[in-house]
N, C-alpha and C positions, 0 to 999 in steps of 0.2 A: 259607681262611686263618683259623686262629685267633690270634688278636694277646690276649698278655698282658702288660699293664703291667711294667715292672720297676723303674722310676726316672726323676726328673724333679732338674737340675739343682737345690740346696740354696738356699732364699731365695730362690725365681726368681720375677720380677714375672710378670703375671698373662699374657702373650704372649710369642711367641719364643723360648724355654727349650730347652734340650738336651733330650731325653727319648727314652728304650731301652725298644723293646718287643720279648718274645721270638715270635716266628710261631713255636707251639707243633707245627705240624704237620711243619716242616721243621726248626726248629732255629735259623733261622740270628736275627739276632738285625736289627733297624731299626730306624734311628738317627736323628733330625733333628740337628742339632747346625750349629755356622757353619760356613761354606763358606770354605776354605783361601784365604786371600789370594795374590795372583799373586806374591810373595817366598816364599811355601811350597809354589806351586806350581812356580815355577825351582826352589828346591832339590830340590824329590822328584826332576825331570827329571835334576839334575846327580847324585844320591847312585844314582840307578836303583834298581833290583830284582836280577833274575837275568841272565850274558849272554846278549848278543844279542834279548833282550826289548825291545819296545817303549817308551821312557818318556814320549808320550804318551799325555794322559789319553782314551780315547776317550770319544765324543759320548753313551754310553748309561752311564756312567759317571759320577763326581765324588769330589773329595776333599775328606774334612768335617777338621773339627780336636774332639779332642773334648775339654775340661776334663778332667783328670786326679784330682778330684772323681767324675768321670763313673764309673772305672772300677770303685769299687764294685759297680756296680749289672750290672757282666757278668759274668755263669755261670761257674764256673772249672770245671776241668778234671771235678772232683767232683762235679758239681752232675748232675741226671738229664736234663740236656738233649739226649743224643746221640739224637736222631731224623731222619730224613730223609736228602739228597745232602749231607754234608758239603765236597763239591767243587765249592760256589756260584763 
């Protein structure tokens, strides 16, 4: 895995910090950021996904919350990142 930096949350004290690195090999993009409070994690469960999909979160799984500051810092559509299984 090649891990390259792309961005670290603005004014952030010196731990803890949101921060998106792209794994250059695959594409896909890894994120630290805060972990969903149990009020954002009811709601994902009640708004779902797709039907008949599961809206529990599984155990190898998690939902982060990520500052909207944050989205800068991810690859858009234009960008030369399409490498890899795009079907993480």
């Amino acid at each position: 895995m090649r891990l390259r930096f792309l961005g670290i949350y603005p004014n952030t004290p010196d731990d803890g910090s949101p921060t998106i690195w792209l794994d250059e090999d695959t594409g896909d993009l890894v994120i630290q950021s805060y972990k969903a409070d149990l009020a954002t994690l009811e709601q994902c469960r009640e708004v779902g996904s797709v039907p008949g999909h599961s809206t529990d979160v599984p155990a190898h799984e998690t939902v982060i919350r990520l500052p909207a500051n944050m989205l800068q810092f991810i690859p858009g559509p234009s960008s030369e990142v399409s490498v890899g299984n795009t079907s993480s």
